[in-house]
N, C-alpha and C positions, 0 to 999 in steps of 0.2 A: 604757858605756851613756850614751848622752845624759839629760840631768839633767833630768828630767821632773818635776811634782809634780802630785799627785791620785789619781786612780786610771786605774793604766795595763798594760795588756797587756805583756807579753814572750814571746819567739819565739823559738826558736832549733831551727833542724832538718839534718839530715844523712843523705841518703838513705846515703852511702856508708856510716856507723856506725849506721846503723839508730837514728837517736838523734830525737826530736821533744818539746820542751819548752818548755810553754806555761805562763805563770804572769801571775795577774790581781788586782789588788790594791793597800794604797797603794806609793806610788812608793820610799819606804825600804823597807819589807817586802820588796817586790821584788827591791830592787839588793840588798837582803843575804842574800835568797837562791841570785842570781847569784853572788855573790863568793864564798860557800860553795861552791857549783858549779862553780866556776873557769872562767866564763862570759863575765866581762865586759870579754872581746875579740871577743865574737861573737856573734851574731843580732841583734837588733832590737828595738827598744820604743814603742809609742805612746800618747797620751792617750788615755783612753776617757770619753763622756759619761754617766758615772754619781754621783749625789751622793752621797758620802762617808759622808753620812749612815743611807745604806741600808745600809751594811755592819754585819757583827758584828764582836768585837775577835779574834777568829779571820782574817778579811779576806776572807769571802765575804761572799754581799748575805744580808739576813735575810729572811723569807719577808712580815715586816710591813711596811704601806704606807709611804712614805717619809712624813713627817709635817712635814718642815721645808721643803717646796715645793720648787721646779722643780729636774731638772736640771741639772747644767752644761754650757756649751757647746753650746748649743740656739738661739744667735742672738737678736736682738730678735723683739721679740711681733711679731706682722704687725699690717700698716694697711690695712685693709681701704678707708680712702679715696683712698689709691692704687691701688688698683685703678682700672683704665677701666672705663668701665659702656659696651659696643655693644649697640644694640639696632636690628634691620630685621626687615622682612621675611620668613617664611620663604620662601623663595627667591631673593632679590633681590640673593644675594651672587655678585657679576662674577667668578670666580676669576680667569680668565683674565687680565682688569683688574689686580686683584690682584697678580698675578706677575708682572707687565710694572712695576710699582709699585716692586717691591723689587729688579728687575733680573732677573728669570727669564724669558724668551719659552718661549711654550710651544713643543715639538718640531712641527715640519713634516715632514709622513713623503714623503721623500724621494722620488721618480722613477724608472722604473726607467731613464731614460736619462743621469739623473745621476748613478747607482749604476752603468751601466756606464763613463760618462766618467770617473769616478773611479776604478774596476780597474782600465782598460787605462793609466793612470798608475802604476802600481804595476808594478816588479821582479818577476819570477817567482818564486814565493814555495819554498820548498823542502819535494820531497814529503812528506808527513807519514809516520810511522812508527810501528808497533806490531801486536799480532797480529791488531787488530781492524780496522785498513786494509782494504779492501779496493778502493779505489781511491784513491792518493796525492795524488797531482794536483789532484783533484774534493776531495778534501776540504782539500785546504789551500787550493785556490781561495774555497772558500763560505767558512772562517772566514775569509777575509780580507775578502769583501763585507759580512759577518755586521759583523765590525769596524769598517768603516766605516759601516754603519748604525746599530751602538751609540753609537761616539767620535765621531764628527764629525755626526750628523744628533739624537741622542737620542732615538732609536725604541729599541723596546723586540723588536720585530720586523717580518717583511714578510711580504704573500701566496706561497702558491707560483708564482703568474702572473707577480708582481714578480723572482722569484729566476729564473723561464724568462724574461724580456724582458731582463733585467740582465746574466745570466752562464749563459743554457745550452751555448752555444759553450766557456765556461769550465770545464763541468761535466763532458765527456765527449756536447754535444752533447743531453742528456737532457732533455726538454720530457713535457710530461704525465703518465700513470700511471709513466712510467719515472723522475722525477724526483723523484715522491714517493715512489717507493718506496725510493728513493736516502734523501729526507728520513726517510722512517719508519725505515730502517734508523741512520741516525746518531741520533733521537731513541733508539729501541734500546737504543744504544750509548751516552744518557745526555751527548752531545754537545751536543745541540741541545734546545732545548723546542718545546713547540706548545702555540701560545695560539688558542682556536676563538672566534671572534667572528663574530654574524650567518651570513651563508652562506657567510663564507671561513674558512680556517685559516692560522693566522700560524706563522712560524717564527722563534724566536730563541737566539741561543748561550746554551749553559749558561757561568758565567760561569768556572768551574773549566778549563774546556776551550776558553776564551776566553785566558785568559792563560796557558795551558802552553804548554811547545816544542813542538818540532815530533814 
């Protein structure tokens, strides 16, 4: 065991012998309960912020207040005149401002002809696979515009008009009620989310089903 002093946990578990031993207390008491146990080649031990003083000579804590003050290992007191004092406006804070400040541009939601100029750069992707397929091609197509609208644009999602101008050629040709039925079916399937904003509804990958195989 690493030569700890104060009061400090010990750990030692083993699902395969069904063994779990946990011991809290000072740092001698400890190791010579180990060494009795024929332990101290294995599990673990660390500091714990408890003052010494709240224990009994048994080596649990007593139920009365600690009486000799703070803690150990609790850091300096805070300086409350380090803190910044901001004070505006409510409303007047730029966010956008803001994140452009620290190096963050906010996301620009992509086009749908920039979304298709970026697919048809892209290798045919290989059809997807599992019981819940029901069209391979079409669905390995959308995660991949999905993809690109996550990684490289930082949209969260797009309309279904944006995924018809983008890639219905890609899709199996499905534009309108056929294309969301397509989508509601892959939401379904726990693939895809929908985010309802104003009068459209957005679509974006689940993120689980965003980085699986194929």
């Amino acid at each position: 065991m690493q030569e700890l002093r104060g009061y400090i946990r010990y750990r030692f578990r083993s699902d395969d012998d069904d063994i779990d031993v946990l011991l809290e207390g000072e740092a001698d008491w400890v190791r010579s309960i180990v060494a009795e146990l024929g332990l101290t080649k294995v599990g673990w031990s660390m500091p714990m912020a408890v003052d010494s003083t709240s224990l009994s000579n048994s080596g649990f804590a007593s139920d009365s207040p600690v009486e000799s003050g703070k803690p150990r290992d609790m850091g300096p007191e805070p300086d409350p005149s380090r803190i910044p004092v901001i004070r505006r406006p409510i409303g007047e804070l730029d966010l956008a401002a803001k994140l452009v400040e620290v190096g963050l541009e906010q996301p620009v939601r992509p086009s749908a002809d920039e979304l298709r100029d970026q697919l048809q750069e892209l290798e045919e992707p290989h059809p997807a696979q599992g019981p819940m397929v029901k069209d391979p091609m079409a669905e390995s197509w959308l995660k991949e515009l999905l993809r690109i609208v996550v990684r490289t644009h930082g949209v969260t999602a797009i309309t279904t008009e944006t995924i018809a101008l983008a890639a219905s050629d890609f899709l199996g040709d499905r534009e309108g009620l056929e294309l969301e039925l397509f989508l509601e079916g892959m939401f379904r399937a726990g693939k895809i989310v929908k985010v309802h904003g104003g009068g459209n509804t957005g679509w974006g990958p689940s993120p689980a089903w965003l980085a699986s195989g194929l």
